[in-house]
C-alpha positions as CSV (number, residue, x, y, z in Angstrom):
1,X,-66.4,108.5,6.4
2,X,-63.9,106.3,4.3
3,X,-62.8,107.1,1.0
4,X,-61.6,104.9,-1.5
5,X,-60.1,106.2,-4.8
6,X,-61.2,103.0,-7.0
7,X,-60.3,101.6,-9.9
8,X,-62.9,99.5,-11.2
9,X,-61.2,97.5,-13.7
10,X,-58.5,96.4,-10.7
11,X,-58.7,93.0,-8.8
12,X,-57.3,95.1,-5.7
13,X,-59.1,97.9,-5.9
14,X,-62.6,95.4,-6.3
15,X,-61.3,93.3,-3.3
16,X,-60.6,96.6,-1.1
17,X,-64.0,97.9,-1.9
18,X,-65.4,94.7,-1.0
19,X,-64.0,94.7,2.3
20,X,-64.5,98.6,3.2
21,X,-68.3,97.3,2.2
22,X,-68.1,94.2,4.5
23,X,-67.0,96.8,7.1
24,X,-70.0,98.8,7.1
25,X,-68.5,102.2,7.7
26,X,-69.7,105.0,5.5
27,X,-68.2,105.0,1.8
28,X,-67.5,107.1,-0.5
29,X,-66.3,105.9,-3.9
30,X,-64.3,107.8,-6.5
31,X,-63.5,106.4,-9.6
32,X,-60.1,108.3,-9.9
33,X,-59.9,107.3,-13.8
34,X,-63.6,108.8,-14.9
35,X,-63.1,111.8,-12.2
36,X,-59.4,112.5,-12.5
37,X,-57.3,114.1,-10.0
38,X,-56.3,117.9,-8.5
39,X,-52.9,118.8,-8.2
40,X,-53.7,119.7,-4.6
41,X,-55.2,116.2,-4.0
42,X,-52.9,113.8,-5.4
43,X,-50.1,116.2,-3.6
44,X,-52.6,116.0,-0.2
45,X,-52.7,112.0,-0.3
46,X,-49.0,111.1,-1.7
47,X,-47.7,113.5,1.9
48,X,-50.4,112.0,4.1
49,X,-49.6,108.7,3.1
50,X,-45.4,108.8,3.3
51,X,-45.1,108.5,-0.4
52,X,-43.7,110.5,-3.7
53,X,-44.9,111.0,-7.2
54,X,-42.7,107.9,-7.8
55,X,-43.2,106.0,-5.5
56,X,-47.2,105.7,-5.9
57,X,-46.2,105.8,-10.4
58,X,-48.2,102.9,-11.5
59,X,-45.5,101.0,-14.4
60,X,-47.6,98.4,-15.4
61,X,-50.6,98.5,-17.7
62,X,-50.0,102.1,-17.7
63,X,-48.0,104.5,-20.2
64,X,-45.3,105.3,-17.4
65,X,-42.7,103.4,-19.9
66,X,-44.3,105.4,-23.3
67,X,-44.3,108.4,-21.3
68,X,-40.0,108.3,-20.3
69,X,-41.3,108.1,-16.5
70,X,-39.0,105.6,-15.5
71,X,-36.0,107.0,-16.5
72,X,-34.1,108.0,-13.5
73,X,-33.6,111.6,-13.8
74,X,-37.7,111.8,-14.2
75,X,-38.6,114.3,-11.5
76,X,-41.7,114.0,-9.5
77,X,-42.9,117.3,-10.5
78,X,-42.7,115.8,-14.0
79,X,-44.5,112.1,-12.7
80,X,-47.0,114.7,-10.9
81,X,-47.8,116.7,-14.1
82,X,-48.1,113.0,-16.1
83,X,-50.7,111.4,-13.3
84,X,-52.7,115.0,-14.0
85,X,-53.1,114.3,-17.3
86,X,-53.1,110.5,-17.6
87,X,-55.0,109.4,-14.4
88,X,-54.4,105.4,-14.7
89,X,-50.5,106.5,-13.6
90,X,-51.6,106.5,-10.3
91,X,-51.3,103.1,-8.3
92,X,-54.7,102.1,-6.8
93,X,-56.3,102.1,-4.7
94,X,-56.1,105.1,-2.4
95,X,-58.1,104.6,0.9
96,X,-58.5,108.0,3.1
97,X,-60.0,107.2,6.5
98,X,-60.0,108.7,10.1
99,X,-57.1,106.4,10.6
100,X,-55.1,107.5,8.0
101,X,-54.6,107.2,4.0
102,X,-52.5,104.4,2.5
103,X,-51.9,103.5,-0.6
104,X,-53.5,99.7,-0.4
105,X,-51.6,97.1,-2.2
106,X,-51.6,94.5,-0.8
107,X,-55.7,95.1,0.3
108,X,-54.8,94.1,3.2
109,X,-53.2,97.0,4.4
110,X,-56.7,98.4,4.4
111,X,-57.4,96.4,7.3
112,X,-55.3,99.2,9.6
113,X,-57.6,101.9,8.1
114,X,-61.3,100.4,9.6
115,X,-62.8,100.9,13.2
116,X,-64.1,97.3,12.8
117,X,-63.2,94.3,10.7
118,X,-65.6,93.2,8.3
119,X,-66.5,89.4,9.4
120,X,-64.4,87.0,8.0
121,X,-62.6,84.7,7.0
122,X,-61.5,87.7,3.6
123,X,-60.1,86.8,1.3
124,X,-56.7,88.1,-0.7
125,X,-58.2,89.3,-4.6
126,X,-55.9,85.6,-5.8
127,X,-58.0,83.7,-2.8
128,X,-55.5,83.8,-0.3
129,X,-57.1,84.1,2.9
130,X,-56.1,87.2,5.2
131,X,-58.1,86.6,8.4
């Protein structure tokens, strides 16, 4: 089973979904921003996938600027605590699968994550062709 923590509202996030449906492995789809996130989880995927708080702190189109997040001195216990209670702080999307989880921007760093690939040619969210 592959999970995919989705943004809807996302080109990425649509494109990745597109491809882990084009794959035809099992799905699951969480839409991180209506469901929110778990201390536990968000600390589960950042390790799994290599990264910190920071590092995965969405700074556009978010409030990470309104918030003070990308002062230097922010710590990631304090970028943790934001993404808990504003969930669009999180870069998207997050894709969990028995290969791994990555955090996949560009979507084609999904790619890595699948059994199979999807048949092509796919396309890049801007129409850039990746295979």
């Amino acid at each position: 089973m592959i999970v995919i923590h989705h943004n809807p509202d996302c080109g990425t996030s649509r494109n990745v979904l597109a491809i882990l449906q084009a794959s035809g492995e099992p799905l699951e789809v969480i839409d991180y921003l209506t469901e929110g996130w778990t201390r536990p989880q968000l600390l589960g995927l950042f390790a799994t996938a290599g990264l910190t708080p920071r590092q995965a702190l969405r700074e556009t189109k978010s409030p990470a600027e309104a918030l003070g997040l990308l002062a230097p001195g922010v710590t990631d216990a304090a970028i943790l605590d934001a993404m808990l209670a504003h969930p669009i702080l999180v870069n998207r999307p997050f894709v969990c699968s028995p290969k791994g989880v990555r955090l996949c921007r560009p979507s084609e760093l999904v790619l890595d994550l699948l059994e199979r690939l999807p048949p092509g040619p796919l396309y890049k969210e801007d129409g850039t062709r990746i295979v």
